[in-house]
C-alpha positions in Angstrom: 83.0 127.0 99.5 82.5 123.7 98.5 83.3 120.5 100.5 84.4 116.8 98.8 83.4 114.2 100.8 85.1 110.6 100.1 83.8 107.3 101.8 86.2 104.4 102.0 84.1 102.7 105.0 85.1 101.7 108.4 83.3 101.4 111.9 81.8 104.9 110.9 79.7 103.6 108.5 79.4 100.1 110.2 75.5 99.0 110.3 73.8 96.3 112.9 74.1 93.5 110.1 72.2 90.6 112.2 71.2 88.7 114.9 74.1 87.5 115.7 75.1 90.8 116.7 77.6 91.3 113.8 78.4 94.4 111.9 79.4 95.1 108.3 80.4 98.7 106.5 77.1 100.4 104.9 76.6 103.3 102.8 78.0 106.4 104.1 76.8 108.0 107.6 78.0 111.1 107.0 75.6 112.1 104.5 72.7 111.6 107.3 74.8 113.4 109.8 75.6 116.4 107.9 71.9 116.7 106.5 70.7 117.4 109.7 73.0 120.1 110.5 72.1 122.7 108.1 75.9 123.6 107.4 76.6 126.4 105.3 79.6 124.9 103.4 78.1 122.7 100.3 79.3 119.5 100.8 79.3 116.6 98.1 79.7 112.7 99.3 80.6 109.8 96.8 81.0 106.5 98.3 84.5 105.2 96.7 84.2 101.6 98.6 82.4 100.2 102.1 85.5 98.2 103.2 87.0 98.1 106.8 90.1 99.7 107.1 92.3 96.3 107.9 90.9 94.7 104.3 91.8 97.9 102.2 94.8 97.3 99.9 97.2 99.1 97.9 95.7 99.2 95.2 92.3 100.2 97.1 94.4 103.2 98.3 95.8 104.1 94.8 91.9 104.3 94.4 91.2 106.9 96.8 94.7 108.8 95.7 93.1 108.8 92.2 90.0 109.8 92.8 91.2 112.6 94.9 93.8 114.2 92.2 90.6 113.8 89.7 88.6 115.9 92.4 88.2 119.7 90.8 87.4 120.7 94.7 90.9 121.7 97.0 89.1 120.8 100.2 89.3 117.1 100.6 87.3 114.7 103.7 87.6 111.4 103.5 85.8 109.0 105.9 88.1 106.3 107.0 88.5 103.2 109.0 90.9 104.3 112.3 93.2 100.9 111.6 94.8 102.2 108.6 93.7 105.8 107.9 97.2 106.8 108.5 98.9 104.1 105.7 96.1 106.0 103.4 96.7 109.6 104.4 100.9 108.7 103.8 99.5 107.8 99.8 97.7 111.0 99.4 100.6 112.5 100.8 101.9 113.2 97.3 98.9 115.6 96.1 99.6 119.1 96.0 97.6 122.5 96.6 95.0 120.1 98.1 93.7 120.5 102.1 93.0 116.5 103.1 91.5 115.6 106.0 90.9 112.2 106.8 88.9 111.0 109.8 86.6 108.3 111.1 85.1 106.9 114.4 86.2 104.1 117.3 81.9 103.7 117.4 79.3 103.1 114.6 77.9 106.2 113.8 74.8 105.3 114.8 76.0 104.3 118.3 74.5 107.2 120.6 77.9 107.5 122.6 79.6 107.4 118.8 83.1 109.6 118.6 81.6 110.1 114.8 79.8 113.4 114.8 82.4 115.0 116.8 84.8 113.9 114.4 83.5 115.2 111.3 82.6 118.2 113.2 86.5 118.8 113.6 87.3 117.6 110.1 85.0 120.2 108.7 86.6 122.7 110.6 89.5 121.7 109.8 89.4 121.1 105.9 88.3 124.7 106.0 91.1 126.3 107.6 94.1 123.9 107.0 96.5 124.8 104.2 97.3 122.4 102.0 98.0 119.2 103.0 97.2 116.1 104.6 95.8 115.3 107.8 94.0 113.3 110.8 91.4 114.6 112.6 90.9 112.2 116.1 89.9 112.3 120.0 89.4 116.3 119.2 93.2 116.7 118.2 94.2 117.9 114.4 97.6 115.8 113.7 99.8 116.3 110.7 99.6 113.0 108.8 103.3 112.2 109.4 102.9 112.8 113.6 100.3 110.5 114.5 99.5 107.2 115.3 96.6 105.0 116.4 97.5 103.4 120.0 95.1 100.1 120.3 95.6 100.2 124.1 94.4 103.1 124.7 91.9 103.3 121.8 92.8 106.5 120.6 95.5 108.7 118.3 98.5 110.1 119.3 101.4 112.6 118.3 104.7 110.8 117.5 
C-alpha cells in the first residue's frame, strides 16, 4: 500500500525561528517522524507550501485540491494548520474514490508534549481503513469533514 503525504504547513511543521522566541512553518516534520518508526505502509511526502493555516487562500486551497486529483495514490494525508484544515478538507470534498485525511497539531512537532505524533499516528490509521472520502483526524477522534469544528476555547475539535 502506498501512502501520499501532502504538507501545506501549520504549527506542525513550525520551527524555533529566533531569539525572540518566534516561530515560522519549516519543511515538513512528518517525514522525520515517520522515518523513525519503521512503518510498513510506503509513504511518500511532497511539501506543496510551509504557510500557516490563517494566511492560506483560496487559491492556495485550489492548490492542494489540484494536486491531490493529480495524485495516482487513493490514500491521501495532508498535514495541515488546525485554523483552517476544515475550510480545506470542504474543497477537497469534491474528489472521488479518494480516502483524505487531513490532520495537524495544537504543538510544534518538535515540542516534547506535541499532539503531532499522535495525530499522524491516527491519520495513518485512518487513511488506511476509511473509505473514500474526506476527513479530520484530532484530540484522538476521526470526524467526518462536514461534523467537525475547531473550538478555540477549549483548544481542541469537536463534532457538530
Amino acid at each position: 500500500m502506498k501512502i501520499q503525504i501532502f504538507s501545506v504547513g501549520g504549527t506542525i511543521d513550525k520551527i524555533y525561528f529566533d531569539a525572540k522566541s518566534s516561530y515560522e512553518v519549516g519543511p515538513p516534520n512528518i517525514s522525520e517522524i515517520i522515518e523513525g518508526l519503521h512503518l510498513n505502509p510506503e509513504f511518500t511526502v511532497t511539501s506543496l507550501m510551509q504557510k500557516d493555516s490563517l494566511e492560506m487562500s483560496d487559491e492556495d486551497r485550489q492548490t492542494v485540491k489540484q494536486a491531490v486529483k493529480a495524485c495516482h495514490a487513493d490514500k491521501i494525508i495532508i498535514t495541515h494548520g488546525t485554523d483552517t484544515m476544515v475550510a480545506t478538507a470542504s474543497v477537497l470534498a469534491e474528489i472521488p474514490e479518494k480516502t483524505i485525511v487531513l490532520t495537524g497539531a495544537l504543538q510544534p512537532a518538535l515540542f516534547k508534549n506535541s499532539d503531532a505524533m499522535f495525530n499522524i499516528g491516527a491519520a495513518i490509521t485512518a487513511v488506511q481503513t476509511l473509505k473514500p472520502g474526506v476527513y479530520v483526524t484530532m484530540n484522538g477522534q476521526v470526524f467526518a469533514h462536514d461534523r467537525v469544528r475547531k473550538d478555540v476555547e477549549q483548544n481542541r475539535f469537536v463534532s457538530l
